[in-house]
Residue, then its C-alpha position, 0 to 999 in steps of 0.5 A: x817619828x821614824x828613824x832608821x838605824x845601821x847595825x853591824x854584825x849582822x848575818x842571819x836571822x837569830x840576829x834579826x830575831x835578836x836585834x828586835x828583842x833588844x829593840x823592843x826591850x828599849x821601849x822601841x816600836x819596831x817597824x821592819x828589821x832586816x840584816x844590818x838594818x832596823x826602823x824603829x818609832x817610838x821617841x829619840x834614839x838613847x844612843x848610848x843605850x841603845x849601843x850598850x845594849x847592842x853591844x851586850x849582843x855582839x852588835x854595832x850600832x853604826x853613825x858614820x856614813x861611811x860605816x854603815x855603806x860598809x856594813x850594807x855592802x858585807x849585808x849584800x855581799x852575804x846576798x849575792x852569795x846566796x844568789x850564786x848558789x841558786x842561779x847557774x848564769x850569775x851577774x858579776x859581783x860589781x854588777x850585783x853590788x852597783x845595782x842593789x846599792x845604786x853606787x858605783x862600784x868604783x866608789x864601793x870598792x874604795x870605802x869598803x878596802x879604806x873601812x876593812x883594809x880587804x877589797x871585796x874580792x877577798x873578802x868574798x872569796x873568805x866568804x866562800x871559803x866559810x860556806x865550803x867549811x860549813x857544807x863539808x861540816x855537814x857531810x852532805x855533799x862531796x867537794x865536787x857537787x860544794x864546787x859545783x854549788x858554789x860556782x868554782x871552775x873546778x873542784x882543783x880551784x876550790x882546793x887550791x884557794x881553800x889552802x891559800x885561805x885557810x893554811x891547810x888542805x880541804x882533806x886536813x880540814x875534814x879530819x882535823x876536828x880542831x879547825x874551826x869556822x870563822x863568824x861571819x862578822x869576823x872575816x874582815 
């Protein structure tokens, strides 16, 4: 029998990697694991087990409808912040979010501010934000060309919601070694 299972905290493919390791030494048969989301086979679901085990890793297995829609919308979110940087006439976040989820935005929007109490907006412009600090870590690009990557109006824009977001200036961030990035899985 196929079950499918909603996981939260997922953000990358080491995640992948290890969900399916933790799957596999649970005695599952893993059919397909993508972020935020595992088919399994192999018997019922030991819950409690199954959810320790997650844990151990960092992971949530999620039950609750509600949650796992969140969860899928963050997923998807990381998704359509990977397109903009690869498309220069991007479609809007509402338009992204409704067509790969088949929900309205409207809806989306309201489970996702009741379940991580952010809108989608602002929890895509920390995801953004997190994306700067990660490049500017690197030293490979200048502001400009980070700016111009991840589709800001000007390199002043990026600046400016870099300060609101994170307290301190793009200039302080690349001198102070101290300033940390934030995981993924905890931005909201």
């Amino acid at each position: 029998m196929e079950q499918h299972l909603h996981i939260k905290n997922m953000v990358c493919p080491r995640c992948i990697a290890t969900v399916t390791d933790v799957l596999t030494q649970q005695g599952y048969a893993v059919q397909e694991v993508k972020l935020g989301e595992a088919v399994v086979t192999g018997g019922p679901v030991q819950v409690e087990h199954l959810r320790a085990a997650l844990q151990e890793h960092g992971f949530e297995l999620l039950q609750e409808k509600e949650e796992q829609l969140t969860d899928q919308i963050k997923t998807t979110l990381l998704a359509y912040q990977r397109h903009l940087e690869e498309e220069y006439q991007p479609i809007t976040t509402s338009v992204y979010l409704s067509e790969k989820l088949g929900m309205s935005y409207q809806h989306l929007s309201k489970v996702f501010s009741q379940h991580t109490g952010t809108t989608i907006e602002k929890y895509l412009i920390r995801l953004k934000i997190e994306r700067v600090k990660e490049l500017l870590s690197y030293g490979e690009l200048t502001l400009s060309e980070i700016a111009f990557k991840l589709q800001y109006s000007s390199v002043q824009h990026l600046s400016n919601q870099f300060k609101k977001v994170t307290g301190v200036s793009v200039t302080d961030f690349k001198k102070d070694p101290t300033i940390e990035r934030l995981p993924l899985d905890h931005l909201a």
